[in-house]
C-alpha positions in Angstrom: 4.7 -25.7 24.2 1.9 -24.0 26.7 3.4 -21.4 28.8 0.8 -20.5 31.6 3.2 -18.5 33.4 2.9 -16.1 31.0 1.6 -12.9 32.0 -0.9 -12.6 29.4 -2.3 -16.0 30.1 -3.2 -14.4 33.8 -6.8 -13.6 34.5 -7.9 -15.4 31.5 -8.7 -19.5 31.0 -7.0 -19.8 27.3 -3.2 -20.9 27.9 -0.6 -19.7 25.3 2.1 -20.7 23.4 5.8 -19.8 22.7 6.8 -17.6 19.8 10.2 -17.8 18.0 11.0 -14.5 19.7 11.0 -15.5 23.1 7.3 -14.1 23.7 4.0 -15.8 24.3 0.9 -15.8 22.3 -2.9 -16.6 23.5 -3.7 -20.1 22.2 -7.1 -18.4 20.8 -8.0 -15.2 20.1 -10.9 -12.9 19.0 -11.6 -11.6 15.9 -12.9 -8.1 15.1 -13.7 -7.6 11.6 -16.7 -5.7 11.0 -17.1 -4.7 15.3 -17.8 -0.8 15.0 -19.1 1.8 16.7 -20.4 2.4 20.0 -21.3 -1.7 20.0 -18.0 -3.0 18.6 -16.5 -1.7 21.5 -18.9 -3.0 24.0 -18.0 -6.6 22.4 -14.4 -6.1 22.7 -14.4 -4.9 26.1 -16.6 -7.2 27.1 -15.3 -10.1 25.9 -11.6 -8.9 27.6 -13.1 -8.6 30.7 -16.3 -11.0 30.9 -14.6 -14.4 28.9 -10.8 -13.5 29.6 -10.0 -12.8 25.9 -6.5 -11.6 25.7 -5.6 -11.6 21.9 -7.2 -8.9 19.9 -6.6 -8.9 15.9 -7.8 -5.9 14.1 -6.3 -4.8 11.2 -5.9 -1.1 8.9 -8.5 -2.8 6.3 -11.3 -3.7 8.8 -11.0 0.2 9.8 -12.3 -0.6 13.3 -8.5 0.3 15.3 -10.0 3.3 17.0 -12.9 1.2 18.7 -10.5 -1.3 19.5 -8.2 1.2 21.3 -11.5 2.4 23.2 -11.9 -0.6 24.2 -8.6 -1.5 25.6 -9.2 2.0 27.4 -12.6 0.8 28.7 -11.9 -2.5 29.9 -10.1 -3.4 33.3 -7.8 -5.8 31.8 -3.8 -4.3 32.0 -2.6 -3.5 28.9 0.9 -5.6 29.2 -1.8 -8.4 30.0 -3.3 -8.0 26.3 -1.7 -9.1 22.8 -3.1 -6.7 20.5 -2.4 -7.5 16.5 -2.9 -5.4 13.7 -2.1 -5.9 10.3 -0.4 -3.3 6.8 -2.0 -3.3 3.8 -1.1 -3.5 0.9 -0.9 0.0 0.1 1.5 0.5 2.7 4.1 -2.1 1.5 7.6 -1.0 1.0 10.2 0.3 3.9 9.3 3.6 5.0 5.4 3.2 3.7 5.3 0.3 6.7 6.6 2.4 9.3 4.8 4.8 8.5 1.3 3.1 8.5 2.3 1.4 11.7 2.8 5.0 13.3 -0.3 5.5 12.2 -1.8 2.5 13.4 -0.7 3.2 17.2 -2.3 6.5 16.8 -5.6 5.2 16.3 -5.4 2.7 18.9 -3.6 5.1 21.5 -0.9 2.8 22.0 2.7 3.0 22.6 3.2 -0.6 20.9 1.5 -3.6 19.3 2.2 -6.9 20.7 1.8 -8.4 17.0 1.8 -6.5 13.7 1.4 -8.6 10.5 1.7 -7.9 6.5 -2.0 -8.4 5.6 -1.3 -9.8 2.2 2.1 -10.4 0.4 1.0 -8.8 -2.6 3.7 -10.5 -5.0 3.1 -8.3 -7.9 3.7 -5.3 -6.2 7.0 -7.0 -5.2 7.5 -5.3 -2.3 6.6 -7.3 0.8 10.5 -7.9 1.6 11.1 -4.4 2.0 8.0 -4.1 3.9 9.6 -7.1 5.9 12.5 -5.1 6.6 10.4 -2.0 7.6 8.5 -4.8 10.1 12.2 -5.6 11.7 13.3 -2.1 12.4 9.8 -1.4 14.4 10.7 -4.3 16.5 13.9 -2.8 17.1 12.5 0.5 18.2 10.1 -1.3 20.5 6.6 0.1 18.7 5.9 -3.6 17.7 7.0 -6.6 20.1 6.6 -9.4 17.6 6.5 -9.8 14.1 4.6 -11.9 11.4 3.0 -12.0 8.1 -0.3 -13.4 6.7 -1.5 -15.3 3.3 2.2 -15.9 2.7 3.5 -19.3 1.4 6.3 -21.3 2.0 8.3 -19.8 -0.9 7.5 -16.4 0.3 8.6 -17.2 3.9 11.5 -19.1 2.8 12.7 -15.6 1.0 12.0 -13.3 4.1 14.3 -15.8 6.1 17.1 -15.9 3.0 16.9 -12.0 2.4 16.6 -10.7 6.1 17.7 -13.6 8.7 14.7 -13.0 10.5 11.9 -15.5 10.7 8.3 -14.6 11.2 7.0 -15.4 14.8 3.3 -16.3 13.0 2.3 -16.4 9.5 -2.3 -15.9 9.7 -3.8 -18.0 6.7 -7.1 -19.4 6.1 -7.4 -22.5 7.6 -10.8 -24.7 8.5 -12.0 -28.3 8.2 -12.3 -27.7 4.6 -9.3 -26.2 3.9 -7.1 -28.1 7.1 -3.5 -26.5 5.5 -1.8 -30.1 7.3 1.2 -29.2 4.9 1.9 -25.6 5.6 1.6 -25.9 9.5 4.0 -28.6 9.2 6.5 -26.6 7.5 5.6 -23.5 9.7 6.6 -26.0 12.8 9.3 -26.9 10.6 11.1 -23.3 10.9 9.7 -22.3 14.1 6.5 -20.5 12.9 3.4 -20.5 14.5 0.0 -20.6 12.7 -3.0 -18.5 12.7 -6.2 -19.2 11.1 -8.5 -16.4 9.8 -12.2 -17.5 9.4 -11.6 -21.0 11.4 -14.9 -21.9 11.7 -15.6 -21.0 7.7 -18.3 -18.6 8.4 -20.4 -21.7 9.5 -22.0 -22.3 5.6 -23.3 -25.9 6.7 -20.0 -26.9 8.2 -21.4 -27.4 11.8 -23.6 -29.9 9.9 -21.3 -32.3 8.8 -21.0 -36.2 10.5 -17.7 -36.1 11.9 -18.5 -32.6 13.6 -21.9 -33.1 15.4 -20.6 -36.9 16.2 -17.8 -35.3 18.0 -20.0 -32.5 19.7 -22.9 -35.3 20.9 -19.6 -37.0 22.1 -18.2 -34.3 24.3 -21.0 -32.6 25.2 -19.9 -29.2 23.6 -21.4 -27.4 20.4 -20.3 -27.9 16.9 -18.2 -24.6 17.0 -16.0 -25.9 19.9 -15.4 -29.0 17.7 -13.8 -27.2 15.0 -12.1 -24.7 17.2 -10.8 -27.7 19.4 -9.7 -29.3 16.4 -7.5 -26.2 15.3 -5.7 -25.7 19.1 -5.3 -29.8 18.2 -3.6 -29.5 15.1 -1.3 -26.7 16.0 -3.5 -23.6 14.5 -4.2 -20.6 17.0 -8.1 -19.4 15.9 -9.4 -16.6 16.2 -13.5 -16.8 16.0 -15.2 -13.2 15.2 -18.2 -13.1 17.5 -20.1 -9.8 19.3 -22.4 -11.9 21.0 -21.0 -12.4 24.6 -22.5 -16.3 25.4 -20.9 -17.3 21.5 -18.0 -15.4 23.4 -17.9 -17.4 26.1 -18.1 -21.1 24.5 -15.8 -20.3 21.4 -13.3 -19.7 24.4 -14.9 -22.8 26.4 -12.7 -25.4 24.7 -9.6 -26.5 26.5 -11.3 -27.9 28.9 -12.5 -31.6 26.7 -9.8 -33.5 24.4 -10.5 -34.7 20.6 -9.2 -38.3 20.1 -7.0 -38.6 17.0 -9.3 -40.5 15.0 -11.6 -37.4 15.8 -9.2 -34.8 14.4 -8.6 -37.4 11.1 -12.2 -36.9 10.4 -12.4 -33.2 10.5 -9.4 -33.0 8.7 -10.7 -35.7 6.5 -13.5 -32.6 5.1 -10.9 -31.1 3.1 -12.3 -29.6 0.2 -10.6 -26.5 -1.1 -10.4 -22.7 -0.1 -13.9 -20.7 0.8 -13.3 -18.7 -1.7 -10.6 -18.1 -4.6 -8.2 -16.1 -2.6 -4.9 -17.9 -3.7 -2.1 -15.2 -2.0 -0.3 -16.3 -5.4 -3.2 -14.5 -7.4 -5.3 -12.6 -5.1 -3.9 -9.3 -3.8 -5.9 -6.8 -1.1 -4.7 -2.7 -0.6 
């Protein structure tokens, strides 16, 4: 369910929805992998205070959290206004390595809290992303992290932080594009109150904007490929989060509330399904 009322939704045209926690989260969000220096914060700033981009995700691995903590600093936006995530690697995981590297984490921002701090990968045969879990729910209750979530984790996995811990993530980030649509792990996250986040929703563009039922729906709306697909994600129930420093790419990835896909539309896209963009099974692959 939207909630504009929210106060991060203010100032900016991308609505949010309701997390499990009581919270809100931007319906869309931008991605900052790879934004560094000097230029990566001109970008993030910019696109805070220029398109009305609220949620931020960085992460420990993209090694960019100082430039997005200059950037908060820089723009004019208030902070309780933004949702900043960030995510623990994997050689962080266990209960006092996760508190830890989240201390850490604020440091480099120069924050007193993240709105959203995720486990970056589950890492099962390290075996020790429920104790990281439980790391996760005591920074919650000391207030340096709002909300709580995971990424690349699957149902099993989920299913065994709600048995061990009680506590259900508020969003679980997985890869998720036309070709790789996830229909049966959003509808078990919507299941058990989870929202879901895509990483790499537009699949790094590699020919997707080239495909029929894409350019047929952009000629039919009048919008760009890119809004397609990124409609089609707010449409299925995935929150995306394009990477772009380029302000007008910015502006339009944010651009697409604003025009409705019809259903037969969004059965097409979803119709592309082909497999993963590359082998990262969270069963098999594992990042530190």
């Amino acid at each position: 369910m939207a909630n504009s009322a929210d106060s991060s939704a203010q100032n900016s045209p991308i609505p949010t929805l309701d997390l499990n926690d009581g919270r809100a989260i931007p319906q869309l969000g931008l991605g900052i992998y790879a934004m560094k220096g000097e230029e990566g914060v001109d970008a993030i700033a910019g696109a805070v205070d220029n398109v009305g981009y609220r949620l931020l995700d960085t992460a420990v691995n993209y090694e960019n959290e100082r430039e997005v903590g200059q950037a908060i600093a820089k723009a004019s936006a208030p902070r309780e206004d933004l949702f900043v995530t960030s995510k623990i690697p994997g050689r962080h995981h266990g209960f006092d390595e996760s508190i830890a590297s989240t201390e850490e984490s604020l440091g480099r921002l120069g924050l007193d809290y993240l709105d959203l701090h995720l486990i970056h990968w589950p890492n099962p045969s390290v075996g020790k992303y429920v104790d990281t879990w439980r790391g996760l729910i005591e920074l919650r209750e000391r207030g340096l992290v709002k909300s709580i979530g995971v990424s690349n984790f699957t149902e099993a996995m989920l299913a065994e932080l709600v048995e061990k811990t009680g506590v259900t993530p508020a969003v679980n980030q997985v890869e998720l594009h036309p070709y790789f649509p996830q229909a049966k792990l959003i509808e078990f996250h919507r299941s058990i109150g989870v929202q879901t986040e895509s990483w790499s929703p537009l699949y790094r563009d590699q020919g997707l904007f080239d495909e029929a039922p894409i350019t047929e729906a952009a000629a039919a709306h009048g919008v760009t490929p890119a809004q397609v697909v990124l409609r089609w994600h707010t449409q299925i129930g995935s929150i995306p989060i394009p990477k772009s420093a380029n302000p007008e790419r910015q502006r339009t990835n944010a651009d697409v509330f604003g025009f409705e896909l019809t259903p037969d539309e969004v059965a097409a896209i979803s119709g592309l399904e082909r497999g993963r963009m590359k082998d990262r099974d969270p069963l098999t692959h594992e990042e530190m």
